[in-house]
C-alpha positions as CSV (number, residue, x, y, z in Angstrom):
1,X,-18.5,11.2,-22.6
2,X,-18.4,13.7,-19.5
3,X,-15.7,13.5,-17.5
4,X,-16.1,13.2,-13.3
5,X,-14.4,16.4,-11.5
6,X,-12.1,15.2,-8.5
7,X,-13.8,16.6,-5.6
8,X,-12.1,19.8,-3.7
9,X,-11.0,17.9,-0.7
10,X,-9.3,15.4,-3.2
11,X,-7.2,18.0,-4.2
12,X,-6.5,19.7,-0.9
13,X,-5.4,16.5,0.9
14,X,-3.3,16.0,-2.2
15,X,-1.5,19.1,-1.9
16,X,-1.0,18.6,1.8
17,X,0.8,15.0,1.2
18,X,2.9,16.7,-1.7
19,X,4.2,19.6,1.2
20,X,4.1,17.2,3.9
21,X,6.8,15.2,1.4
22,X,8.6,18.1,0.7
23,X,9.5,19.1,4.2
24,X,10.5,15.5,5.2
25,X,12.4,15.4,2.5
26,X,14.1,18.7,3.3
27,X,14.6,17.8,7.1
28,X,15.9,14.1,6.2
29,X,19.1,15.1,3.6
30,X,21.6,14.6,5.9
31,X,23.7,11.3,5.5
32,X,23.3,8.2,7.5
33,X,24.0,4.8,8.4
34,X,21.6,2.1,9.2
35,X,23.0,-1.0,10.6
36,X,20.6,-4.2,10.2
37,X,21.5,-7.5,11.3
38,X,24.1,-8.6,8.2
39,X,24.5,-5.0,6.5
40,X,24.9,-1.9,6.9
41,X,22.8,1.0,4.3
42,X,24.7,4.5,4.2
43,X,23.2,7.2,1.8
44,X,20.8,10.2,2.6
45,X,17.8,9.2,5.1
46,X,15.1,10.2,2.8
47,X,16.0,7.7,-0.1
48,X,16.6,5.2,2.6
49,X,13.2,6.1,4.2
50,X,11.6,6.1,0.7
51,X,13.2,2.0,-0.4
52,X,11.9,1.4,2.8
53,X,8.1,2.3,2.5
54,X,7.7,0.8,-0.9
55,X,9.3,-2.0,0.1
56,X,6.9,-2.7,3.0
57,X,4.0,-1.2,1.1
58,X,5.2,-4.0,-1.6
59,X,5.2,-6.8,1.0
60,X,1.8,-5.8,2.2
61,X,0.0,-5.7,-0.8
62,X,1.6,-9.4,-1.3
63,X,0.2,-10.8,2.1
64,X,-2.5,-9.2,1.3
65,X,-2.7,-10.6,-2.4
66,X,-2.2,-14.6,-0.7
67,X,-4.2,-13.9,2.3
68,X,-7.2,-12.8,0.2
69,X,-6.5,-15.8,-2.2
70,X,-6.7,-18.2,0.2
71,X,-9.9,-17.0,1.4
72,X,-11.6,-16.9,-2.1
73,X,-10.5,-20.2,-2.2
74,X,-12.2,-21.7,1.0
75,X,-15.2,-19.4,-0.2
76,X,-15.0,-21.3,-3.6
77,X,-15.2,-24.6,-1.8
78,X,-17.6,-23.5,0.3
79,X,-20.6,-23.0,-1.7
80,X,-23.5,-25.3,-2.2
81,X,-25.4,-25.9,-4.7
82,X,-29.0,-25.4,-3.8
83,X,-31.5,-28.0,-5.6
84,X,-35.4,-26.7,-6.5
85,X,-37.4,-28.3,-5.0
86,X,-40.4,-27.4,-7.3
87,X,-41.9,-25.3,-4.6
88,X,-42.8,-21.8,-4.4
């Protein structure tokens, strides 16, 4: 079986998440505090930043996940059955 190649762009907008990541992470070690409404999170902003982003990323794929369920559903019920009618 042949393999497909990952276009060049692929790789080059790859590379520029990867340094993009880098630097925020670099820029973000310092130590902080974030204060929500019942606790309080204290560690370095990047892993903070990081939970954070999965986290929503998590929740939207789950809306996502029951909002497109709910859809295939009414879809589901929504189909009719077509009878022939012996013409062509």
């Amino acid at each position: 079986m042949e393999e497909k190649k990952k276009p060049v762009i692929f790789w080059i907008i790859a590379g520029l998440i990867v340094v993009v990541s880098i630097l925020l992470a670099i820029m973000n070690w310092t130590e902080t505090t974030i204060n929500f409404i019942f606790f309080e999170v204290r560690g370095r902003l990047i892993f903070i930043l990081a939970v954070f982003f999965f986290l929503g990323f998590f929740l939207g794929k789950l809306t996502s996940y029951f909002g497109n369920r709910k859809k295939r559903k009414k879809e589901e019920d929504a189909t009719v059955t077509f009878i022939e009618s012996g013409k062509e």
